[in-house]
C-alpha positions in Angstrom: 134.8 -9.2 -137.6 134.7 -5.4 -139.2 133.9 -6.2 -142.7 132.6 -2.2 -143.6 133.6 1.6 -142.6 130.5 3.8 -143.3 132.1 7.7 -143.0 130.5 10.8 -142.8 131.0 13.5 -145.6 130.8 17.2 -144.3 133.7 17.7 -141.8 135.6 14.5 -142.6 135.6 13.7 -146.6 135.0 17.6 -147.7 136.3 20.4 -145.6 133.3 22.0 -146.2 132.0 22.5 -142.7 132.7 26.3 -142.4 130.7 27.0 -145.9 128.2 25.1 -144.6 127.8 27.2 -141.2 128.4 30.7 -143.3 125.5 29.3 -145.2 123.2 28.3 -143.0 124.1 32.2 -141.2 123.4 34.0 -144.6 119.7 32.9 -145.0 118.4 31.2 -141.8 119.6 34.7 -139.5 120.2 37.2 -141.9 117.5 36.7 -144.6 114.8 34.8 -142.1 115.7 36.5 -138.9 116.2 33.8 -136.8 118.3 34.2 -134.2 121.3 32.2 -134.3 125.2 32.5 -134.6 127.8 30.1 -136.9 128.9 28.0 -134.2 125.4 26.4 -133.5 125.5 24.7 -137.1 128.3 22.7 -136.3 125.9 21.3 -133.4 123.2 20.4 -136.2 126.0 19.2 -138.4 125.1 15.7 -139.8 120.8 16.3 -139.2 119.3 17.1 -142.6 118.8 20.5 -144.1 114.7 19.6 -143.1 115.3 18.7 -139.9 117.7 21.6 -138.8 115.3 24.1 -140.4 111.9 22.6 -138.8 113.6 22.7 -135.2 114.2 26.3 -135.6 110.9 27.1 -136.6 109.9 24.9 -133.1 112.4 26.5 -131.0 111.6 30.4 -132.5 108.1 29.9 -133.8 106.5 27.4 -131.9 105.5 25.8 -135.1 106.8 22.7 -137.3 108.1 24.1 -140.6 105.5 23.6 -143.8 107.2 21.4 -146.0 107.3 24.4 -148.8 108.8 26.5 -146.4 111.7 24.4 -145.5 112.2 23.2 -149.0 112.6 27.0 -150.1 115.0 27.6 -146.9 116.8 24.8 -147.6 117.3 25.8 -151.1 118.3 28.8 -150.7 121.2 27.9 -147.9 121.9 25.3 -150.9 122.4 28.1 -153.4 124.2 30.2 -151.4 126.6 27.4 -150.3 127.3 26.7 -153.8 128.3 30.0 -154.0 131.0 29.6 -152.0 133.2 27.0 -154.7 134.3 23.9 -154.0 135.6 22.9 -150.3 138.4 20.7 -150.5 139.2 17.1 -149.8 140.2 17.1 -146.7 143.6 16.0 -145.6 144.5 12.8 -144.9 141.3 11.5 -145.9 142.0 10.0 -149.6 144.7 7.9 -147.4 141.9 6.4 -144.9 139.7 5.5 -147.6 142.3 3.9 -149.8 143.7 2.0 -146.3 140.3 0.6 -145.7 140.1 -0.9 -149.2 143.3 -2.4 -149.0 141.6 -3.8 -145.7 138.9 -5.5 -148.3 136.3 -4.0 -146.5 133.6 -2.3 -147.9 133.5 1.8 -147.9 129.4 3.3 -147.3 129.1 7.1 -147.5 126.2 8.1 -145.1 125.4 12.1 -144.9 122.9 14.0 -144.1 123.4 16.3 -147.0 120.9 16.2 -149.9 123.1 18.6 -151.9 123.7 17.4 -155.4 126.7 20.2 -155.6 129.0 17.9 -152.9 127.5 14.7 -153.9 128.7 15.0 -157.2 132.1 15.8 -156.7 133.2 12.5 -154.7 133.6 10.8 -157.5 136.1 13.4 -158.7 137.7 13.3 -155.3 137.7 10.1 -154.6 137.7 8.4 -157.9 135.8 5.3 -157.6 135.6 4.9 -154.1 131.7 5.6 -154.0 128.4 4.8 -155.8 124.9 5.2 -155.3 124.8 1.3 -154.4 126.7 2.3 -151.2 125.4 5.6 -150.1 123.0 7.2 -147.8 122.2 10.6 -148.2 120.1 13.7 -146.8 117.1 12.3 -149.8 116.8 9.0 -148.0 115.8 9.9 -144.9 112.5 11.4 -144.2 112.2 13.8 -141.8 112.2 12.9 -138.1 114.7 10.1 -138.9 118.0 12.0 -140.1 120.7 12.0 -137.5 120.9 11.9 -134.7 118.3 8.9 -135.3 119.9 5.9 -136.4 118.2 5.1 -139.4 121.2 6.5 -141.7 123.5 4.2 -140.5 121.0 1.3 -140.0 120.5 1.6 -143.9 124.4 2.3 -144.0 124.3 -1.1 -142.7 122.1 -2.4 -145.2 123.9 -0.8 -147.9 127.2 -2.4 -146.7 125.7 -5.9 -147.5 123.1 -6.3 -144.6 126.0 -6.4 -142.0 125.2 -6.4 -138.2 126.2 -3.5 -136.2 129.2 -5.3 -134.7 130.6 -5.4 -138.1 131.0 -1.6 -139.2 133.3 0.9 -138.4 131.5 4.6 -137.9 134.2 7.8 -139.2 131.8 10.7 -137.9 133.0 14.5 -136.6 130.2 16.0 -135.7 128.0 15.1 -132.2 124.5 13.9 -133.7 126.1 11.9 -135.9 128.1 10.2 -132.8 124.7 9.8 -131.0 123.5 8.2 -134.6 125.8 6.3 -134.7 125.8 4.6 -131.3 122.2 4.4 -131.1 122.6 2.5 -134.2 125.0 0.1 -132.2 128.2 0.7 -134.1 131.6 1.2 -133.0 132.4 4.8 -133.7 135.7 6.7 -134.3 135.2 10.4 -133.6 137.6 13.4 -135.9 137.5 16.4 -134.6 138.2 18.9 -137.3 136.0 21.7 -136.6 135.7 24.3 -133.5 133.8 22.4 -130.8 135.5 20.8 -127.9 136.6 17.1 -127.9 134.6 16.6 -125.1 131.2 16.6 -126.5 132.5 14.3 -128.3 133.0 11.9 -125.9 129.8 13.0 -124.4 128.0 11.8 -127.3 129.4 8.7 -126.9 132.4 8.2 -129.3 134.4 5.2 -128.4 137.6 7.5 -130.1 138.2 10.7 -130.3 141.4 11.5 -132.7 141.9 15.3 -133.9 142.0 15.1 -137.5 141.8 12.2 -140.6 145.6 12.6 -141.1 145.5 11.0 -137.6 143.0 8.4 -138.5 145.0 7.5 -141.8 148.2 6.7 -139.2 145.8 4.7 -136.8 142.7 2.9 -139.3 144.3 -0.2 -139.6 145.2 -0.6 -136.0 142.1 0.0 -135.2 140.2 -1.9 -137.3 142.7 -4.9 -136.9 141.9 -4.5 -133.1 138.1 -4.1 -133.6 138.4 -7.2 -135.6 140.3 -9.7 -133.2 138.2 -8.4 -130.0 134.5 -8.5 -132.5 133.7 -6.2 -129.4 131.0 -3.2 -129.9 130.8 -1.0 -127.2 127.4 0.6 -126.2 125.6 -2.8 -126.0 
């Protein structure tokens, strides 16, 4: 029986995903020379900012970052970022969340973002719909275990109430955070609201793929009502 939806922030609450790439551009390519384009972020999307820095500095350097180095990278990508305003709730999402707590179940945010900027405004997005109680974020996951390692959602889990994996729903859009998810055991619903193709996706093991939260607002209760009466997780 589903008794918790643990969702994903960057690319399904925030539509924030294209300042994040721009971002991560700006100082990891143009300021630090490594050689990258936009695109590739949305394939780190949901790692943390430590994680995504230190395999750059394997892949181009041959070397694991120094924790001052990536903690300057990071904020710096952070600053700039900021720079860029607020992103914007994204659509249809307000309606999920207030569907699943009409549902009674409980609502865990789990990101890999550490960024207070973002952080802060849920609660001005989604008034009352989050607190620290029921949130994992980019600070509580040391490095090695962000996504795509389960350990976000199998303290999402925890933070839910101690729940077992067959009784969460995962909201995710980007591909390690699928593979997080999964790995973690939990059913896992798939939006696709930035560039890449459904198909990796699918790849990385989502049992739905829909193509946007407006979608997933016209479809969560079915779903979860369905999840529910089967108590079936795939992946095991």
């Amino acid at each position: 029986m589903v008794k918790a939806f643990l969702f994903d922030m960057d690319g399904v609450l925030f539509d924030s995903m294209k300042h994040h790439a721009e971002a991560w551009y700006k100082v990891m390519g143009e300021r630090y020379g490594f050689t990258c384009d936009r695109s590739e972020f949305y394939l780190y999307e949901g790692s943390t900012g430590g994680q995504t820095i230190d395999a750059f500095f394997v892949e181009q350097k041959g070397r694991h970052a120094t924790d001052d180095e990536w903690r300057q990278i990071y904020k710096e990508k952070s600053d700039v970022f900021a720079s860029f305003g607020e992103a914007l709730p994204m659509a249809g999402a307000a309606d999920v969340l207030r569907k699943v707590g009409e549902m009674g179940l409980t609502r865990v945010l789990v990101t890999g973002s550490g960024q207070a900027s973002l952080i802060g405004r849920l609660d001005k997005a989604y008034p009352g719909v989050f607190d620290d109680a029921h949130m994992v974020t980019g600070n509580d996951c040391p490095i090695g275990k962000g996504k795509p390692h389960p350990y976000p959602y199998l303290k999402g889990l925890e933070k839910a109430g101690n729940i077992s994996p067959e009784e969460a729903i995962v909201v995710e859009n980007a591909p390690l955070g699928v593979r997080a998810a999964k790995t973690a055991g939990i059913f896992t619903v798939a939006v696709n609201t930035g560039p890449l193709d459904p198909q990796v996706l699918k790849d990385a093991g989502a049992d739905i793929v829909l193509g946007s939260m407006s979608e997933l607002a016209e479809k969560v209760v079915a779903i979860a009502s369905s999840h529910r009466d089967t108590d079936t997780s795939h992946g095991h």
